[in-house]
C-alpha positions, 0 to 999 in steps of 0.5 A: 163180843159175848155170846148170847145164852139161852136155855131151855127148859123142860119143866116137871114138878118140883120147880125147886129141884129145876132152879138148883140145875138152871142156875147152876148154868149163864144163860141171857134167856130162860124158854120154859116148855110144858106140855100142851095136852092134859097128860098126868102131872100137868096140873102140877107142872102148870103150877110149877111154871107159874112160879119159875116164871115168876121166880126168874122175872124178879131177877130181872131174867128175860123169860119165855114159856110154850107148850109142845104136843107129846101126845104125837109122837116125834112133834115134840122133836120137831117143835124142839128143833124149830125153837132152838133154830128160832133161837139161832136166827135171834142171835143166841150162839150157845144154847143149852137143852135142860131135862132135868124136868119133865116126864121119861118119854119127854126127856127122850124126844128133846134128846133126840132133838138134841141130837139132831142138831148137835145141841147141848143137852144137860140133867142135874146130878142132884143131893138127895137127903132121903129122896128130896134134892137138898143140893146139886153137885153139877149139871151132866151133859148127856153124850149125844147120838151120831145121828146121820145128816141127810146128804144133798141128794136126800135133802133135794129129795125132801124139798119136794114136799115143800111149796115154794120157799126161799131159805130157813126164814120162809119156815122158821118165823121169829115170834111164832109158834110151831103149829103157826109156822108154813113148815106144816100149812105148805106142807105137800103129799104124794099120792103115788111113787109115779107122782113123786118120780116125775116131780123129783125128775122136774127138779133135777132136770133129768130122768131118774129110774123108779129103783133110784126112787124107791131108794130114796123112798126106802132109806128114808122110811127106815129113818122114820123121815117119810110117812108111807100109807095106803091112799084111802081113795085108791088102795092100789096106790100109796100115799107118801108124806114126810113125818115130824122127825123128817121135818125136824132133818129138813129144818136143821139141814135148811138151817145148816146150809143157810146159817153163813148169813147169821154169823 
């Protein structure tokens, strides 16, 4: 049975230099992604989709095209993670992230995606005449960070701030956009260690010390999974939350542990 190929791409402003690396990979699919903000060089960028869509739909090619928000940071690498997931659960076993577009800061958040899912990430490695790309010699699949995965224990920790749900499919909707997706609308926060320590003891069923918590709380802060703020209505507590870069650990693992249904 052939595996379903999928790229996605990050546009930028030259559409010719992007065609010169996305067609130097198969691929069944094409998702384009531009930003979602006016930021510099959008303009550009939007005329640069208009014509790869309409570039790759004469050649019969399926194509998708959504924006991300990279004006908050780390949603980027959660909107990344969800539609490469999104992309799974279609059927798509090889997937492909292109950055041979897009802005440095971009291409930073979709590597750390990447990296979080242990998906391919590429950048042409172009010829220049002068300073315009006039050929490609091959696309360089840029080495991926070892991120640490979160353990069961972390993973249990993280379903707390979660309502109700029965697996990967109750977050990750097939046709939906991120920002329409329950992962944020059921989204839960903590107003205090207290509140937190005994939901995490409801779920475990046993008792657990403020120190094992604060464990958790700390290692997981240091990741930059958890948000941690003063509560504005009582400022000796603290308001605890889980950040996009959490949710974007908490979709793959979830991803992960329920992926044996989709092969």
């Amino acid at each position: 049975m052939e595996r379903k190929k999928c790229q996605i791409v990050l546009v930028g402003h030259l559409p010719e230099k992007l065609i010169l690396s996305i067609d130097k990979e198969t691929f069944n699919k094409i998702i384009f992604i531009t930003e979602k903000e006016t930021l510099s060089g959008t303009i550009e960028a939007k005329k640069a989709l208009d014509f790869l869509i309409k570039y790759y739909k004469k050649r019969m090619v399926k194509v998708e095209s959504t924006n991300f928000s990279f004006q908050e940071q780390t949603k980027s690498i959660a909107e990344l993670v969800y539609i490469i997931i999104q992309q799974k659960l279609l059927g798509f076993r090889d997937i492909t992230v292109n950055v041979s577009g897009g802005l440095r800061f971009m291409d930073i958040w979709f590597y750390l995606g990447c990296s979080i899912t242990n998906t391919k990430i590429i950048h042409g490695d172009f010829i220049y005449k002068g300073r315009e790309e006039v050929g490609i010699n091959n696309n360089v699949e840029l080495v991926k960070i070892p991120l640490d995965k979160l353990t069961l224990h972390q993973f249990k920790f993280l379903e707390l701030f979660f309502e109700n749900y029965g697996d990967i499919n109750d977050f990750v909707k097939l046709g939906s956009e991120f920002d329409n997706t329950p992962i944020l609308t059921d989204t839960k926060e903590f107003n205090s260690i207290n509140d937190l320590k005994k939901a995490f003891e409801g779920k475990i069923r046993k008792k657990i010390s403020r120190g094992a918590v604060n464990g958790y709380i700390n290692k997981l802060k240091e990741n930059s999974i958890l948000l941690i703020a003063p509560n504005q209505e009582n400022k000796q507590k603290t308001k605890i939350g889980i950040s996009y870069l959490g949710i974007a650990y908490f979709l793959n693992e979830l991803y992960n542990r329920h992926k044996s249904k989709f092969k």
